[in-house]
C-alpha positions in Angstrom: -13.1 12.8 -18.0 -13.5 16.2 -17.8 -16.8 16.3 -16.3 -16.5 13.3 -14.1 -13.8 15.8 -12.0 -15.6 18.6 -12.0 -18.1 16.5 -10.9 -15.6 15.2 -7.9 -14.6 18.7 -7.7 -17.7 19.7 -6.5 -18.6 16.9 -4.4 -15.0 17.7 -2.7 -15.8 21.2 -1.9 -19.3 20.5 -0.2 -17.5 18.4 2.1 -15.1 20.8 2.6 -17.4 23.3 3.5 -19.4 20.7 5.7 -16.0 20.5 7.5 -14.8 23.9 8.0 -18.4 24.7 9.7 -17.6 22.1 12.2 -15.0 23.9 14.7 -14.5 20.1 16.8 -12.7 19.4 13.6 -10.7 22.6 13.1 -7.4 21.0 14.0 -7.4 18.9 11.4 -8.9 21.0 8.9 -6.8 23.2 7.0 -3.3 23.1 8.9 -0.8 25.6 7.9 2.1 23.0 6.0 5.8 23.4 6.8 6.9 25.9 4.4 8.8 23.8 2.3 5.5 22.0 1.8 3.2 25.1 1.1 3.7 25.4 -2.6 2.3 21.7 -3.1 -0.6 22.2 -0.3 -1.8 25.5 -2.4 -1.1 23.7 -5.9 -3.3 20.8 -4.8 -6.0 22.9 -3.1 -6.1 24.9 -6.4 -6.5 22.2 -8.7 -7.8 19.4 -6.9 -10.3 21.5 -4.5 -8.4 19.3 -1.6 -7.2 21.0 1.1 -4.3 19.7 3.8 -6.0 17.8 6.5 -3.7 16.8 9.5 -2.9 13.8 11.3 -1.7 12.3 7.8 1.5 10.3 8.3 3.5 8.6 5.7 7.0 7.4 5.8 9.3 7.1 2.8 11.0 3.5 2.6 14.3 3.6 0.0 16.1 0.9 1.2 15.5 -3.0 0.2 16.8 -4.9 3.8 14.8 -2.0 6.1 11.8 -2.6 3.6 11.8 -5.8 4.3 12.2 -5.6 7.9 9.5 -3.5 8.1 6.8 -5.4 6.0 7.7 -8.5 8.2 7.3 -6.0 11.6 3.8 -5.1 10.1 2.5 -8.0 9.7 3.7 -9.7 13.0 1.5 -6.5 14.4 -1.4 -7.2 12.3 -4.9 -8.3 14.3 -7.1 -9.0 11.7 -5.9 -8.9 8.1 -3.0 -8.8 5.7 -3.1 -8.3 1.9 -0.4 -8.5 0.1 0.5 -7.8 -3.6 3.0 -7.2 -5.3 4.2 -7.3 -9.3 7.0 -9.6 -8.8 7.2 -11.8 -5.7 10.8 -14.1 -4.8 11.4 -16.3 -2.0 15.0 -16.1 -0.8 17.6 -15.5 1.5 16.3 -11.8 2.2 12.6 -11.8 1.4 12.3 -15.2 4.1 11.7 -12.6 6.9 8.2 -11.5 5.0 7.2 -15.1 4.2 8.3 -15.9 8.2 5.6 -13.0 9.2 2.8 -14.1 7.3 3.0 -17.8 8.0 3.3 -16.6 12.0 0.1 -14.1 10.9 -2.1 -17.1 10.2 -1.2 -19.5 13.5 -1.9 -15.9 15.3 -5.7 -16.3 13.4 -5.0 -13.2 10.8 -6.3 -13.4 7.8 -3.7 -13.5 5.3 -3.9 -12.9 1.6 -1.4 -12.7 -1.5 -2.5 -11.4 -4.7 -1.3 -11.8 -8.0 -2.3 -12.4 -11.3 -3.3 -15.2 -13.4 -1.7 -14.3 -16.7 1.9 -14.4 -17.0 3.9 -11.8 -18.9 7.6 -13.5 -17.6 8.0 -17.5 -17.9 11.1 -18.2 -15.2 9.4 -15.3 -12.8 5.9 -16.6 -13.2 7.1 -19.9 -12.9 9.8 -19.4 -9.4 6.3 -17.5 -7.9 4.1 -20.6 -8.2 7.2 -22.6 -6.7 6.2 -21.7 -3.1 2.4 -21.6 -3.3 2.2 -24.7 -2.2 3.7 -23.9 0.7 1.7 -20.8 1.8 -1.6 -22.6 1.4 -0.8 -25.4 3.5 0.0 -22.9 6.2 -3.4 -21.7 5.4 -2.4 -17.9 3.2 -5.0 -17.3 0.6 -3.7 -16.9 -2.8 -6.2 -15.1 -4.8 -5.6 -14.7 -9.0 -6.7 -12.0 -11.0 -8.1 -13.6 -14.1 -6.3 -13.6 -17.4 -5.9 -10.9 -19.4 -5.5 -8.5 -16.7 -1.5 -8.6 -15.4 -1.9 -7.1 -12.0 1.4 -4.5 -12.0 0.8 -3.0 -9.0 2.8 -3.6 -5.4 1.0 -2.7 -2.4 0.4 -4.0 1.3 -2.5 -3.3 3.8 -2.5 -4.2 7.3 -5.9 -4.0 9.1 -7.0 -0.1 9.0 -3.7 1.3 10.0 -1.3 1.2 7.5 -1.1 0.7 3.5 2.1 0.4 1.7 3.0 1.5 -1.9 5.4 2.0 -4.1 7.4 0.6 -7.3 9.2 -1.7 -5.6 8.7 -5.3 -6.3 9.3 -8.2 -4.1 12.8 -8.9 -5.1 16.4 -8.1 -4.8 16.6 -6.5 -8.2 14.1 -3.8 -7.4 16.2 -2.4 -4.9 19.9 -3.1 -6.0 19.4 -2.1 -9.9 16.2 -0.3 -10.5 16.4 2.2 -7.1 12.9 1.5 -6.4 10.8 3.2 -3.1 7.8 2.2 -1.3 5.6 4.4 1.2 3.8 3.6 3.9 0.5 5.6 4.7 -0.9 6.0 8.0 -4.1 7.7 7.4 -7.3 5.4 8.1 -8.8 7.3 4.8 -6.2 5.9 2.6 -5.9 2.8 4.1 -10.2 2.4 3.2 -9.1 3.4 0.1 
């Protein structure tokens, strides 16, 4: 393990250097952080080798209702793709705005995809998941399953190359109201690739 990031380490810092000898990109390179920020920049340049790089933005989403209004705004502004994925996925009341979006997504033409996974670790949540399958295929959303023994845990969106959304939240009222979950959205085409 130890090698394999001095390894990245190094293959970091040649870039680095590649891109501080380039002055077109000197405004992204190395901005000086809000103060507050600085201690993090330096502790992550000094042990990652990564330095700031500007025109990163991310957005911090702590609230379930604005979440959701916001995943369903992203995907009505997708173009080409949505992937979806997420731990824990319910179809009610309040998530209906999200399933709205991605069944409006495919008659736009986007390509829409769920993820999940195969195995099931929770018999009534596994089971109310594969309850509205049916009715995102026939709408034409591809469901794609991880194959068993590998639960997928993680929660994420991507929309096209703009924007990727992460967090611990799952898709469900209980992630919000009991467990105080977040989710971020990233704006950086690098991290989006990624």
């Amino acid at each position: 393990r130890r090698a394999r990031q001095r390894k990245m380490d190094e293959l970091v810092g040649e870039v680095v250097e590649r891109v501080a000898d380039q002055p077109e990109l000197a405004p992204l390179y190395a901005p000086e952080p809000p103060p507050r920020f600085k201690p993090y920049a330096d502790l992550n340049s000094h042990l990652g080798g990564m330095p700031p790089f500007a025109g990163n933005a991310v957005e911090v989403l702590p609230d379930y209702a604005d979440t959701l209004r916001r995943i369903a705004a992203d995907i009505d502004a997708a173009r080409w793709f949505v992937h979806v994925q997420f731990y824990i996925l319910s179809r009610d009341d309040e998530t209906e705005v999200v399933f709205a979006a991605m069944e409006r997504a495919k008659q736009r033409g986007v390509d829409v995809t769920m993820i999940n996974s195969e195995a099931p670790d929770q018999f009534m949540v596994f089971h109310a998941q594969r309850s509205f399958y049916d009715e995102l295929l026939r709408c034409g959303v591809k469901i794609r399953l991880y194959k068993t023994p590998i639960l997928l845990h993680s929660k994420f969106m991507t929309v096209d190359d703009d924007l990727s959304m992460v967090g611990s939240s799952n898709f469900d009222m209980r992630s919000f109201q009991l467990n105080l979950e977040i989710s971020l959205v990233c704006y950086d085409p690098a991290v989006v690739a990624e």
